[in-house]
C-alpha positions in Angstrom: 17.0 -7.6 -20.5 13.2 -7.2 -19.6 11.3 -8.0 -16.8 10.0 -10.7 -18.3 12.5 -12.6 -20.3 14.2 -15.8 -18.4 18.2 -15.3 -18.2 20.7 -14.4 -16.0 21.1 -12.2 -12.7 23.1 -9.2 -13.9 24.6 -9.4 -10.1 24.7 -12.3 -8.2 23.0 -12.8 -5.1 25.9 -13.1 -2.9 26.9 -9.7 -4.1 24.1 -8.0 -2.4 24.5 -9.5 0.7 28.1 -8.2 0.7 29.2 -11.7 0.5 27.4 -13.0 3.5 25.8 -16.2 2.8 24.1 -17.1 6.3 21.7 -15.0 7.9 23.0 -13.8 11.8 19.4 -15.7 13.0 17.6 -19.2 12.0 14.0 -17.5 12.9 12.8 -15.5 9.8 10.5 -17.6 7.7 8.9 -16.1 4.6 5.6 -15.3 6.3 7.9 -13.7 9.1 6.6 -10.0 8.5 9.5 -7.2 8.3 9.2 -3.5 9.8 11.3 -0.6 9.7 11.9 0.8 12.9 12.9 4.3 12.1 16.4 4.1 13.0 18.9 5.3 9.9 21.0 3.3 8.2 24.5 3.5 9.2 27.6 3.8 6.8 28.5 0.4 6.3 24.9 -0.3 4.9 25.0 -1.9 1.4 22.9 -0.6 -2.0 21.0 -3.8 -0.8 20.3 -2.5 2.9 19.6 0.8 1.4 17.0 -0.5 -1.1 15.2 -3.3 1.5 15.1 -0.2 3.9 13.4 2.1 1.4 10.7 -0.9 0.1 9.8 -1.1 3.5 9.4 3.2 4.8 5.8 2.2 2.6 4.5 -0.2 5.5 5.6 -4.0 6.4 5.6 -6.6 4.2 6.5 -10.3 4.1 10.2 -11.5 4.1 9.0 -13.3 0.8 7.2 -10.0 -0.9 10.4 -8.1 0.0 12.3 -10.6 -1.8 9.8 -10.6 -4.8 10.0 -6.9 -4.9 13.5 -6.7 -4.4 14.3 -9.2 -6.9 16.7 -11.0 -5.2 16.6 -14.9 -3.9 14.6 -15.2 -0.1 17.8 -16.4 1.0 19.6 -13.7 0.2 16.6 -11.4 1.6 17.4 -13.4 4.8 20.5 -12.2 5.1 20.3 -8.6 4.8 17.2 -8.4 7.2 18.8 -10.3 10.0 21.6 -8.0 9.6 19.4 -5.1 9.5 17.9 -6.4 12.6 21.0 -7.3 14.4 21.8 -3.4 13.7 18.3 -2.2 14.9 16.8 -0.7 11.5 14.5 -3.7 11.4 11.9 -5.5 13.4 10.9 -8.8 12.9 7.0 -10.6 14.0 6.9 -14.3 13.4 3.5 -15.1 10.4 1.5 -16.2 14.3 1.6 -12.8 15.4 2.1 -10.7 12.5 -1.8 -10.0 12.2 -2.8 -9.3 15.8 -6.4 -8.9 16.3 -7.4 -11.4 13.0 -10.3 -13.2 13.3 -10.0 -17.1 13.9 -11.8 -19.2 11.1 -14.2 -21.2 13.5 -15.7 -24.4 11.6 -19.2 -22.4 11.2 -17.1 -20.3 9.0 -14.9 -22.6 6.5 -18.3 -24.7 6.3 -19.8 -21.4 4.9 -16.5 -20.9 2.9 -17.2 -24.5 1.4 -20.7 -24.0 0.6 -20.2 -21.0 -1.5 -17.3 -22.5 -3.5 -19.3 -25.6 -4.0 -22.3 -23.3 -4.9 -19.9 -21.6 -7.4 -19.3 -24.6 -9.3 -23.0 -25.5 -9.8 
C-alpha cells in the first residue's frame, strides 16, 4: 500500500504503544512541544520509543507533527511520550511556553495583518 491510498493500518495503534492505551499524564496537548533530552533509551523501549526518539535527535517538534510523521494516531503518540517522559528521555513545554522570547501580536499589528489581506483581495 502507498502513502496515499486510504485503507487499513498494517499494525494497529495499540500495538505501538505496547498495549498501553492511556498516557501516564493528562497534560500533553498537541501543541505541547516534545524534546529529547539526551538520555538513551533503555531495554524495554519499544520499535515505537525507538522511532519517536530518533524523529526527534533532528530538533523538537509538536506532539501532533510527531504523530503526523510517525504515522500513528495523536493518542497513541500520547502515550509513548508520556512514557518516554516518565523515563526521562523526553521533555515536555506546554504550546504557552514552547516559543520563549515570541513576539506578542499587539492590535497595531493584526490591524496591519488585516489590511494587507484585505488589500490582497482588491
Amino acid at each position: 500500500m502507498t502513502r496515499g491510498q486510504v485503507g487499513r493500518r498494517m499494525v494497529p495503534s495499540y500495538l505501538a504503544t505496547g498495549g498501553c492505551g492511556i498516557p501516564t499524564r493528562n497534560t500533553l496537548q498537541g501543541l505541547t512541544a516534545l524534546y529529547a533530552t539526551g538520555v538513551p533509551p533503555g531495554p524495554d523501549h519499544s520499535p515505537g520509543h525507538l522511532r519517536l526518539l530518533s524523529l526527534l535527535d533532528k530538533g523538537a517538534l509538536s506532539v501532533a507533527e510527531t504523530a503526523a510523521y510517525l504515522d500513528i494516531p495523536v493518542g497513541a503518540c500520547k502515550v509513548l511520550a508520556t512514557q518516554l517522559i516518565d523515563d526521562g528521555q523526553l521533555r515536555a513545554e506546554p504550546p504557552s511556553q514552547a516559543a520563549p522570547g515570541a513576539a506578542v501580536a499587539t492590535k497595531e499589528l493584526l490591524e496591519r495583518v488585516r489590511s494587507g489581506l484585505l488589500a490582497l483581495k482588491d
